[in-house]
C-alpha atoms as an extended CHARMM CRD file, in Angstrom:
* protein
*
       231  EXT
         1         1  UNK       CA              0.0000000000        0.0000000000        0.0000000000  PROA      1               0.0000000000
         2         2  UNK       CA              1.4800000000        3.5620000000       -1.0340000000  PROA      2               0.0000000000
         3         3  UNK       CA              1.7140000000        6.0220000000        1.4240000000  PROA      3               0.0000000000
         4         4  UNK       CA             -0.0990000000        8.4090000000       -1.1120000000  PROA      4               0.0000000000
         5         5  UNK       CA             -3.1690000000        6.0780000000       -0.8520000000  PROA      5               0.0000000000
         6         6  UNK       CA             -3.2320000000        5.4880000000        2.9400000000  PROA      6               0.0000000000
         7         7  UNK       CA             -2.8870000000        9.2160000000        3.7660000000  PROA      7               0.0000000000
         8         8  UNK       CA             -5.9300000000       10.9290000000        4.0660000000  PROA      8               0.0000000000
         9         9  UNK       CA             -7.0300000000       14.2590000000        2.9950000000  PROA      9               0.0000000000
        10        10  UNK       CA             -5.6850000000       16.6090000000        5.6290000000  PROA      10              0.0000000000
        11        11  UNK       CA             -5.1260000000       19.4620000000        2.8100000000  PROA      11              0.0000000000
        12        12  UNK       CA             -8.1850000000       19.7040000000        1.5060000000  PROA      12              0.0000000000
        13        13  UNK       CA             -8.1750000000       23.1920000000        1.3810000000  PROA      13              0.0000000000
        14        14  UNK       CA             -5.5860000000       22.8470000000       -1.1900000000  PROA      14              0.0000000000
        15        15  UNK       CA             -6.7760000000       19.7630000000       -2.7410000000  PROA      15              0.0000000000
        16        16  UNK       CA             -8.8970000000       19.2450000000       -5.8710000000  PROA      16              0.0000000000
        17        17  UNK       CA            -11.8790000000       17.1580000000       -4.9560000000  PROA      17              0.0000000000
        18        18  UNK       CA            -10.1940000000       14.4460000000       -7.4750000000  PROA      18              0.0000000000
        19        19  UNK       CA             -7.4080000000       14.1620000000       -5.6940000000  PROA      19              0.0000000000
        20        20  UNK       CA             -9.9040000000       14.0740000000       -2.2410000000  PROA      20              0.0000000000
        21        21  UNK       CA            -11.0930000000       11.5460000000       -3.3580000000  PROA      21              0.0000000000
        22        22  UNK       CA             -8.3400000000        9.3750000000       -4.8950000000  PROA      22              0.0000000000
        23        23  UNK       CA             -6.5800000000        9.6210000000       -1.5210000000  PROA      23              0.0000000000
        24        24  UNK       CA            -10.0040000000        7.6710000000       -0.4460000000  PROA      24              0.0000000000
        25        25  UNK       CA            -10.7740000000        5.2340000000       -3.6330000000  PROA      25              0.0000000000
        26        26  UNK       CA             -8.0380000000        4.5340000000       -4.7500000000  PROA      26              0.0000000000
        27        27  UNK       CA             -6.3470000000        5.9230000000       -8.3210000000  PROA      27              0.0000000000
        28        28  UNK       CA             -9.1830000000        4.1930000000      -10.6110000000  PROA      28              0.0000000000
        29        29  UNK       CA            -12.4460000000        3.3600000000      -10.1100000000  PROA      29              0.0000000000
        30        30  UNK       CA            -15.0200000000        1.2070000000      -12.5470000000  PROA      30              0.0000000000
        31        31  UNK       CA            -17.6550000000        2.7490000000      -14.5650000000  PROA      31              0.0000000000
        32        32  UNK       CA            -20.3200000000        1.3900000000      -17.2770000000  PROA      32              0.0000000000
        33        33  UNK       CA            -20.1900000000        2.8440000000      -20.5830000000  PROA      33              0.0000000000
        34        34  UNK       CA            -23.5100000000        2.8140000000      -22.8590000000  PROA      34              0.0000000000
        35        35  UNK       CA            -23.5870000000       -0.8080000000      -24.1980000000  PROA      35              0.0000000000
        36        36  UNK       CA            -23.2410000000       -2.2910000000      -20.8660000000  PROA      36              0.0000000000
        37        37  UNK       CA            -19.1810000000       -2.8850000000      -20.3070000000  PROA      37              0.0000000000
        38        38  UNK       CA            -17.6710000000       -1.6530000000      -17.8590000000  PROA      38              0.0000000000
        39        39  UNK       CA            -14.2300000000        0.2180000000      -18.2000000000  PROA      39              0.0000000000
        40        40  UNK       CA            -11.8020000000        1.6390000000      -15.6370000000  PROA      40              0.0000000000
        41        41  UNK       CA            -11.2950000000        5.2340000000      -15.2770000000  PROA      41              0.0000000000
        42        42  UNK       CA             -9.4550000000        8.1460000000      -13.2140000000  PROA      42              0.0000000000
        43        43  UNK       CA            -10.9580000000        8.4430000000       -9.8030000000  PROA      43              0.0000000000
        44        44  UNK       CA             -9.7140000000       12.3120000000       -9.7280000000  PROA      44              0.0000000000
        45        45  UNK       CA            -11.1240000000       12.7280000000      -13.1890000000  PROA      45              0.0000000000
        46        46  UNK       CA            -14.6870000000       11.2590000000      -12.4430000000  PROA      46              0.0000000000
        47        47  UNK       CA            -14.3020000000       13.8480000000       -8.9390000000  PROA      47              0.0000000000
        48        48  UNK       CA            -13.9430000000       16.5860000000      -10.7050000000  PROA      48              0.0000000000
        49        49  UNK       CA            -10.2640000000       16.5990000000      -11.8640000000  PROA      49              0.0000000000
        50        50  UNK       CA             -6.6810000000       17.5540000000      -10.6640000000  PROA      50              0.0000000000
        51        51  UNK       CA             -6.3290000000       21.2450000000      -10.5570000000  PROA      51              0.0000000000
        52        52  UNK       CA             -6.4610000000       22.5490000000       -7.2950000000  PROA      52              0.0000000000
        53        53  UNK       CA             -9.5150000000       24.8350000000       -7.4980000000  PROA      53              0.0000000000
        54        54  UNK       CA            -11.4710000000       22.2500000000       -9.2410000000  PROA      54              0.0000000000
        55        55  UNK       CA            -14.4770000000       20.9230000000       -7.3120000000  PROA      55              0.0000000000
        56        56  UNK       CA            -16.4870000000       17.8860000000       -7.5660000000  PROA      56              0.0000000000
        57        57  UNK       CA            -20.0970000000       18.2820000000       -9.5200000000  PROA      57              0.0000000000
        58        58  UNK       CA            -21.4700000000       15.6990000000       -6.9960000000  PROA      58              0.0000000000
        59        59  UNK       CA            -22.8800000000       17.3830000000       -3.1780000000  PROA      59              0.0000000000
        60        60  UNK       CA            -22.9660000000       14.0380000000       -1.4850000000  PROA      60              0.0000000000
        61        61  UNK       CA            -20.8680000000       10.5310000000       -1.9140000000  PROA      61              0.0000000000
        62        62  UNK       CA            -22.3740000000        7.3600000000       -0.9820000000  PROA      62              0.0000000000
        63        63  UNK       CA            -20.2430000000        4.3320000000       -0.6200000000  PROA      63              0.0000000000
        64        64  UNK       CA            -22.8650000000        1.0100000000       -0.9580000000  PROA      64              0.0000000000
        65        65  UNK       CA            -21.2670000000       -1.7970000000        0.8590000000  PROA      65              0.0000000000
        66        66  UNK       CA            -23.1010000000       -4.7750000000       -0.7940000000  PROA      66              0.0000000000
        67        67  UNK       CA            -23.0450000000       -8.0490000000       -2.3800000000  PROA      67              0.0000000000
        68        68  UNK       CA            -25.7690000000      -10.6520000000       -4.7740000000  PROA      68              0.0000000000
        69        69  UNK       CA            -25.4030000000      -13.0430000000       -2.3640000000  PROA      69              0.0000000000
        70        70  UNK       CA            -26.7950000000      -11.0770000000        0.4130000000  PROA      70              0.0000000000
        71        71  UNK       CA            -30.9400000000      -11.1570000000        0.8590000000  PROA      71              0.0000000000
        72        72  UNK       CA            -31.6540000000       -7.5160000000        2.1630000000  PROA      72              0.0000000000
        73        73  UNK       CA            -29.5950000000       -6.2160000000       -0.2020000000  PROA      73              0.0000000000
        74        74  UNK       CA            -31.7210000000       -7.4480000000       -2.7980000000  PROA      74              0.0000000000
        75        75  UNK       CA            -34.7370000000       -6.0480000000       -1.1630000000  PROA      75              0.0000000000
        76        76  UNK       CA            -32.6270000000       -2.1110000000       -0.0820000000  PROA      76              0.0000000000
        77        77  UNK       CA            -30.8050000000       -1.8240000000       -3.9560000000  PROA      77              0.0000000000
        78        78  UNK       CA            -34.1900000000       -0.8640000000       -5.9550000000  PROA      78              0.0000000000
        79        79  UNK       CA            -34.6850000000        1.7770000000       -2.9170000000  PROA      79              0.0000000000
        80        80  UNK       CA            -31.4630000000        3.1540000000       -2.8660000000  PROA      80              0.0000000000
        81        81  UNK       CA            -31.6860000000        3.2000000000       -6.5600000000  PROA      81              0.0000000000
        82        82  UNK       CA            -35.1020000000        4.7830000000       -5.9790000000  PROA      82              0.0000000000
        83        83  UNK       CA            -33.7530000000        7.7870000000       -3.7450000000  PROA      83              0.0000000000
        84        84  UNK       CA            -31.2720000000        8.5600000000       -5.8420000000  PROA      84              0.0000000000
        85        85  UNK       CA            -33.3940000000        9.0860000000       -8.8700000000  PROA      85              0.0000000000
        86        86  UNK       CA            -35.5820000000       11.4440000000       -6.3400000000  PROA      86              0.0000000000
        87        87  UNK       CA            -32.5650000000       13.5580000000       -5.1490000000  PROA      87              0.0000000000
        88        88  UNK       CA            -31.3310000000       14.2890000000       -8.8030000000  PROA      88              0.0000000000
        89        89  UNK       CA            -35.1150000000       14.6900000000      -10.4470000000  PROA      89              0.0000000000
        90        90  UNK       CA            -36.9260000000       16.4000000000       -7.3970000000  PROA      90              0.0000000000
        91        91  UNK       CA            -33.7360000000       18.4580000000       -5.6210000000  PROA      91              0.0000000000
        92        92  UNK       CA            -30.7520000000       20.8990000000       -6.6150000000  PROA      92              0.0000000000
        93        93  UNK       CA            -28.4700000000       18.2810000000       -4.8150000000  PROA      93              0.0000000000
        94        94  UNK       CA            -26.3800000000       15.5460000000       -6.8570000000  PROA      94              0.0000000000
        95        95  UNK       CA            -25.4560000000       11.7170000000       -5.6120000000  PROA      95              0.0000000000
        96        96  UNK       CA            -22.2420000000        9.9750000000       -6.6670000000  PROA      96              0.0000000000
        97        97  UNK       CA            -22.6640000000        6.3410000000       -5.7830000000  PROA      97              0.0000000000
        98        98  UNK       CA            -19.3280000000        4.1050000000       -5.4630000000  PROA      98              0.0000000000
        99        99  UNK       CA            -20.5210000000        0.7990000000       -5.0300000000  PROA      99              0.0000000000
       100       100  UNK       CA            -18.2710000000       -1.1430000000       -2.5690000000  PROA      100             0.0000000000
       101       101  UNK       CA            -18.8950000000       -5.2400000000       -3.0880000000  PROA      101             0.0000000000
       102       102  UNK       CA            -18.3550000000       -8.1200000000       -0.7080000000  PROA      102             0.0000000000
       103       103  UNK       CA            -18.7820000000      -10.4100000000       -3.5950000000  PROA      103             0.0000000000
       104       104  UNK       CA            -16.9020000000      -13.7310000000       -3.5380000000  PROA      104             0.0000000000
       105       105  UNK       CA            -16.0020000000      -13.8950000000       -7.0160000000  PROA      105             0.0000000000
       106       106  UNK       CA            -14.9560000000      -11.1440000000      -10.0050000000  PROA      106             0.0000000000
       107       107  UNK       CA            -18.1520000000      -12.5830000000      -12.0940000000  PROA      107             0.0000000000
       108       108  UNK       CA            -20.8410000000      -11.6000000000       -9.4530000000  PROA      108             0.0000000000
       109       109  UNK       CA            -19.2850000000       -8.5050000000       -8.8360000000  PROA      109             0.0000000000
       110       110  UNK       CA            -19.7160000000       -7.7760000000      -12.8370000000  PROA      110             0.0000000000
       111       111  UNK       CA            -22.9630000000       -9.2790000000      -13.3990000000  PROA      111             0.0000000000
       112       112  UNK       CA            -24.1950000000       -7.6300000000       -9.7480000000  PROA      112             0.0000000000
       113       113  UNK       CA            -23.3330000000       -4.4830000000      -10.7300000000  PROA      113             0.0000000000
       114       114  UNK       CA            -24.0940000000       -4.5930000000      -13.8130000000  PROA      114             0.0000000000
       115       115  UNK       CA            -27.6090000000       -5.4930000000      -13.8790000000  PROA      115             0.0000000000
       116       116  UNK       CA            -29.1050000000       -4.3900000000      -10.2870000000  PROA      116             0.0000000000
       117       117  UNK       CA            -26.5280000000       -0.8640000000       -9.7300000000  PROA      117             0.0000000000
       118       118  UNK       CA            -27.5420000000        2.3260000000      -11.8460000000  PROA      118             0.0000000000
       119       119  UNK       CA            -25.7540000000        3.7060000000      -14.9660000000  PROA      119             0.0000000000
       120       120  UNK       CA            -24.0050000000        6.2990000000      -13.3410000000  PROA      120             0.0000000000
       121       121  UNK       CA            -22.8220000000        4.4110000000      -10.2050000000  PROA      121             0.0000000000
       122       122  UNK       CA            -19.2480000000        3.7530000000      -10.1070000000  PROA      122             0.0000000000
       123       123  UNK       CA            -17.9160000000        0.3400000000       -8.0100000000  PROA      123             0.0000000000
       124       124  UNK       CA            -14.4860000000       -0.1040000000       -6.4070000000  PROA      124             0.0000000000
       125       125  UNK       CA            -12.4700000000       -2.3610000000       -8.5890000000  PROA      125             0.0000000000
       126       126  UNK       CA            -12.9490000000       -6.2430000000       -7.8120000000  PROA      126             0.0000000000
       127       127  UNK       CA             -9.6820000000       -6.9770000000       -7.6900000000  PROA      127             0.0000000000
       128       128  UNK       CA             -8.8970000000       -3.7830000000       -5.3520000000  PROA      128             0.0000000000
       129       129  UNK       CA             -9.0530000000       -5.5140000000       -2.0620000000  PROA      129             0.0000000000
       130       130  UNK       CA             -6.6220000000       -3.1950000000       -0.6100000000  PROA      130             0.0000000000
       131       131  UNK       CA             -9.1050000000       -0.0040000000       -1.0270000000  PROA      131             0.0000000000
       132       132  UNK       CA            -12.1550000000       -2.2470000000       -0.1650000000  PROA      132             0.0000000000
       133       133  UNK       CA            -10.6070000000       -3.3890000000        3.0190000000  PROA      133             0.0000000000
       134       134  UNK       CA             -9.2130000000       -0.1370000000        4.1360000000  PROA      134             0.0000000000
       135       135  UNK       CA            -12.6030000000        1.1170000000        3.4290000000  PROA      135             0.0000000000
       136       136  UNK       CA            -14.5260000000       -1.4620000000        5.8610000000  PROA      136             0.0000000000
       137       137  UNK       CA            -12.0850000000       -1.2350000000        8.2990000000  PROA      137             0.0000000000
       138       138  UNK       CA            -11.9570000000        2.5320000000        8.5860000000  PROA      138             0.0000000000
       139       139  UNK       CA            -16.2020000000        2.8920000000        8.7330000000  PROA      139             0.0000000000
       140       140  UNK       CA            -16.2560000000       -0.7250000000       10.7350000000  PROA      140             0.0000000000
       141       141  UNK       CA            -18.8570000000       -2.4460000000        8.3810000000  PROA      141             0.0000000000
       142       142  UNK       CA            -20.2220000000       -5.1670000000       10.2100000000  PROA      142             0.0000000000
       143       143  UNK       CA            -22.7670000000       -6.1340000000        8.2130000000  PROA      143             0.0000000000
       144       144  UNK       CA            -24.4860000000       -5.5010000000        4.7710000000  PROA      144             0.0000000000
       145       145  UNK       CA            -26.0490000000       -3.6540000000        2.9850000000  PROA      145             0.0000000000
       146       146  UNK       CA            -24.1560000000       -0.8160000000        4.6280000000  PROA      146             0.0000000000
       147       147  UNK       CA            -24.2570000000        3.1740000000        3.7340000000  PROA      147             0.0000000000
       148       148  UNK       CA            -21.8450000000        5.6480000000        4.2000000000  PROA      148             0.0000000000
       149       149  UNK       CA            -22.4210000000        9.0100000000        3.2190000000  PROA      149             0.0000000000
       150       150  UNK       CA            -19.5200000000       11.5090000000        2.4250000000  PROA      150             0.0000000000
       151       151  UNK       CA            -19.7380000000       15.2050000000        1.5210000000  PROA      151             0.0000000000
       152       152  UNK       CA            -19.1590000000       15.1740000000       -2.4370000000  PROA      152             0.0000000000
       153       153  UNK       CA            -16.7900000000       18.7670000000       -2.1810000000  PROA      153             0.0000000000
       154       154  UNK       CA            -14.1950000000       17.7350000000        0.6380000000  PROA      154             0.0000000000
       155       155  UNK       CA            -14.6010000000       14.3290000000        1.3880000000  PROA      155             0.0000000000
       156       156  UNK       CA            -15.8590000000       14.7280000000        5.0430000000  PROA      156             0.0000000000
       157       157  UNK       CA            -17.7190000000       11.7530000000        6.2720000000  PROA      157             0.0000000000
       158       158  UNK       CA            -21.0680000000       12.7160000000        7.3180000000  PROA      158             0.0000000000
       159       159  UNK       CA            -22.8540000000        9.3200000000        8.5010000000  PROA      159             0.0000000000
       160       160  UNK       CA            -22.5180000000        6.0160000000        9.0590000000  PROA      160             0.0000000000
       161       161  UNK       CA            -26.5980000000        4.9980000000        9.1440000000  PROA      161             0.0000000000
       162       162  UNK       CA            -27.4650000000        6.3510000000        5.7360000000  PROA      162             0.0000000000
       163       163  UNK       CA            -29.2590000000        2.8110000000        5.2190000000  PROA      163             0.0000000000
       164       164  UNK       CA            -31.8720000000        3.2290000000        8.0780000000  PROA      164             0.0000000000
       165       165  UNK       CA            -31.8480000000        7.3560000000        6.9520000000  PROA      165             0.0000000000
       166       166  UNK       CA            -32.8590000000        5.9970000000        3.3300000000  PROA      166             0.0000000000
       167       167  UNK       CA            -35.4120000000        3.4030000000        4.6390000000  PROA      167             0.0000000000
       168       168  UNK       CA            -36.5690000000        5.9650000000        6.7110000000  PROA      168             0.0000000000
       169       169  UNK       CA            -37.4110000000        8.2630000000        3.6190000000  PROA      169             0.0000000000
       170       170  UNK       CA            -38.7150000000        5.7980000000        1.0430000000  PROA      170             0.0000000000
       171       171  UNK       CA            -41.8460000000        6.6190000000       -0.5170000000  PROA      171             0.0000000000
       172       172  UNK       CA            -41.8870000000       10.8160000000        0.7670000000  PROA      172             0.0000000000
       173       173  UNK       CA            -40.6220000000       12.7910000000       -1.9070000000  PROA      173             0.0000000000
       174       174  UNK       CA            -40.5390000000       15.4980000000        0.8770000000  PROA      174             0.0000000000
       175       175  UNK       CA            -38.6320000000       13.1440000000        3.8440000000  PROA      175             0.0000000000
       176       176  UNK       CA            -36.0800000000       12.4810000000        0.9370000000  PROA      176             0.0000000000
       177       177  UNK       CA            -35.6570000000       16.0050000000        0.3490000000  PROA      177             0.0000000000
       178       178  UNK       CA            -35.1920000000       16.6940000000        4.0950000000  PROA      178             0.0000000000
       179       179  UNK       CA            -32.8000000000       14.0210000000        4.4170000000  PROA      179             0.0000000000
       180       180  UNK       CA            -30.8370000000       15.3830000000        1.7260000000  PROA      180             0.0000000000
       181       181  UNK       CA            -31.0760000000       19.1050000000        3.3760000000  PROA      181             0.0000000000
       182       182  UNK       CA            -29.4870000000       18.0310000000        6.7240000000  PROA      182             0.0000000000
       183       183  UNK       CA            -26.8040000000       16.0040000000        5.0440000000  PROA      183             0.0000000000
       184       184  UNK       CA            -26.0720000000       19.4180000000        3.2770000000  PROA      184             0.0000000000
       185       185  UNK       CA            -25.6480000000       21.3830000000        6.0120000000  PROA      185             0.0000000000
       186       186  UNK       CA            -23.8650000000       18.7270000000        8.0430000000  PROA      186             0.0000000000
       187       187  UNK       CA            -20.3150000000       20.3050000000        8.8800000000  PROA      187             0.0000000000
       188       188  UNK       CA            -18.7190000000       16.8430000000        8.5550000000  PROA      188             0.0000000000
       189       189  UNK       CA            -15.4880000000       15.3880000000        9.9770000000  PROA      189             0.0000000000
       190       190  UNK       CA            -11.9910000000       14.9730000000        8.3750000000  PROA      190             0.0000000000
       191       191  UNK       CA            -11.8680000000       12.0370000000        6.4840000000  PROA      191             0.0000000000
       192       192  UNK       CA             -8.6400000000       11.0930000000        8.3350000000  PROA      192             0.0000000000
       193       193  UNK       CA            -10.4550000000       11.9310000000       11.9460000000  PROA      193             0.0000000000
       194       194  UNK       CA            -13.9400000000       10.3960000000       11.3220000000  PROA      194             0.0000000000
       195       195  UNK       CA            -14.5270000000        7.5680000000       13.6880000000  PROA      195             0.0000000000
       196       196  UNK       CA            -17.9530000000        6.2560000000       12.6780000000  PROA      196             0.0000000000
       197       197  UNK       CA            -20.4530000000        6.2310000000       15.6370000000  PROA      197             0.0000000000
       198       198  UNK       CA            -22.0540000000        2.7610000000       15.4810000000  PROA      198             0.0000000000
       199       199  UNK       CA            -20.1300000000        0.8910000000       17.3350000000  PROA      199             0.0000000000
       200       200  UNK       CA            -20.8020000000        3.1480000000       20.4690000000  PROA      200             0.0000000000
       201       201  UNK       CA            -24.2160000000        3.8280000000       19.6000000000  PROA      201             0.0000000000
       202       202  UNK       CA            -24.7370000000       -0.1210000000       19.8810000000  PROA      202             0.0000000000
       203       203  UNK       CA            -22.9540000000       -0.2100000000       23.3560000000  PROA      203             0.0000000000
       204       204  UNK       CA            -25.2070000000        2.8630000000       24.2570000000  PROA      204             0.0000000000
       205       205  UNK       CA            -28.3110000000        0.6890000000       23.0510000000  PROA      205             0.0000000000
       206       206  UNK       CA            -27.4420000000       -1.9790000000       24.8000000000  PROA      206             0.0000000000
       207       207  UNK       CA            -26.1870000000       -0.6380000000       28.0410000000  PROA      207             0.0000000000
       208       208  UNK       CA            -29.8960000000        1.1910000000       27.9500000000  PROA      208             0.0000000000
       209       209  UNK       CA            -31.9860000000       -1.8030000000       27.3350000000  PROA      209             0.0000000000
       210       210  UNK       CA            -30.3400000000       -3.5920000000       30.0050000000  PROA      210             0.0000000000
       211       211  UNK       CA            -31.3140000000       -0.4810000000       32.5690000000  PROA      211             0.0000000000
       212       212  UNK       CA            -34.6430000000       -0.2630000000       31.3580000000  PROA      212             0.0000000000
       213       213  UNK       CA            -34.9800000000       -4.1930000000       31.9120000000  PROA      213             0.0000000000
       214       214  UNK       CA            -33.5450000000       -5.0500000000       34.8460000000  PROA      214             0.0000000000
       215       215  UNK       CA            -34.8180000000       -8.3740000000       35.9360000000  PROA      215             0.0000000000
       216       216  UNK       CA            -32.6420000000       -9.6290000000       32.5340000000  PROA      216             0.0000000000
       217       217  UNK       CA            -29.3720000000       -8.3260000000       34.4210000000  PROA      217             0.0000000000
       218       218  UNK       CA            -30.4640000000      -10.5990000000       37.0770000000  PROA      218             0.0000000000
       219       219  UNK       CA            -31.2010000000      -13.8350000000       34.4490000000  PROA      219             0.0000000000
       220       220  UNK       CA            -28.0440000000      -13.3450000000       33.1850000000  PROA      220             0.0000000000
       221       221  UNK       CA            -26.2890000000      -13.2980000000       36.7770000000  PROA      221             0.0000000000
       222       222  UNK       CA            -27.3660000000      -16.3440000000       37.5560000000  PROA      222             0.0000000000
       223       223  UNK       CA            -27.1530000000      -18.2710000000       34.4650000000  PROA      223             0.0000000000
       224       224  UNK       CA            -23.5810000000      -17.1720000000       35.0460000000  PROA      224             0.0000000000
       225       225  UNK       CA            -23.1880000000      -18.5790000000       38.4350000000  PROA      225             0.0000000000
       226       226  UNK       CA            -24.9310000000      -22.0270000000       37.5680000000  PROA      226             0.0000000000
       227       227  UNK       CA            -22.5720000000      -22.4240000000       34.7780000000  PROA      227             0.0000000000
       228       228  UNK       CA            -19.2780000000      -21.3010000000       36.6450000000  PROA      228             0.0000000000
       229       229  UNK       CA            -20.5570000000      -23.6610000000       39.9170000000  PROA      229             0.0000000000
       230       230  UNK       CA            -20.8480000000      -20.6180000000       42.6330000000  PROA      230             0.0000000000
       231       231  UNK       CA            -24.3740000000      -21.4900000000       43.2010000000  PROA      231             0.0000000000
């Protein structure tokens, strides 16, 4: 791994969005071209170029963590494919999707994306595990279908929950809209400082279900001491 790819966008003031986001992607990403192949092609070009007072013509990023094998992504694709047809009909706002697979083999990934992801969706490159890795690791996908949103200008990560935000939306031309609005005005955090919130908002959940239930604390205490022979 370069250290050009690893670092993370600390100079975005003085950073074309291309190279924002090349720092995060990787140098290439895949694209589909009108007959249905798909091609590689320059992550900083497709972000809006090199030059340092170019800009990205997307507002928000979504990286799609996904896969054919898995059953609710099946049933969240059309939706996501659904809101993102609202945001760039019905709003001033435009998505980028970069469709991150968990595929187990280079022909799903093709035919997955292919068929069920939308023209103008971009994937990571099968073969780039080192990107797709980095990628999970650093937003701590646990599970798919995952969404991460990132602001499409400076590459600040925004959210980690953009799946529930999306279900949350489907079918309201108006909650879409309003989603889209606070994502806009979200200040965002450093890609190289964002420490997704998931994790400790499923302690938190936890730890408060627990308090709210208390007579389960109790269960639990003494299954313990059966099992461990203190009773």
């Amino acid at each position: 791994t370069s250290q050009t790819e690893e670092s993370s966008p600390k100079t975005s003031a003085v950073l074309s969005s291309g190279e924002i986001y090349e720092r995060i992607l990787g140098p290439r990403l895949m694209a589909k071209t009108d007959d249905g192949s798909l091609i590689e092609k320059s992550t900083a070009t497709l972000f809006g170029g090199g030059h340092p007072s170019s800009r990205s013509s997307a507002d928000i990023v979504i990286l799609y963590f996904s896969a054919v094998w898995c059953s609710p992504c099946k049933h969240f694709s059309p939706m996501l494919k659904n809101f993102v047809d609202i945001v760039n009909k019905e709003t001033k706002s435009t998505l980028k999707i970069v469709f991150v697979s968990y595929d187990q083999d280079k022909e799903s990934f093709e035919k997955y994306f292919n068929e069920k992801m939308g023209k103008s969706w971009y994937a990571v490159s099968f073969d780039n595990k080192e990107v797709k890795s980095r990628l999970s690791n650093k937003f701590h996908i646990m599970g798919i279908p995952s969404v991460v949103v990132i602001d499409g200008k400076n590459g600040n990560f925004l959210s980690s929950n953009g799946r529930a935000e999306i279900m949350q939306s489907v079918g309201d031309i108006q909650k879409v809209k309003d989603l889209v609005q606070v994502w806009g005005e979200m200040e965002g955090t450093p890609y190289d400082e964002a420490i997704p919130q998931s994790t400790g908002n499923l302690l938190l959940n936890l730890l408060g279900f627990f308090l709210k239930r208390p007579m389960y604390l109790l269960a639990i205490y003494l299954i313990y001491k059966k099992f461990t022979g203190s009773l």
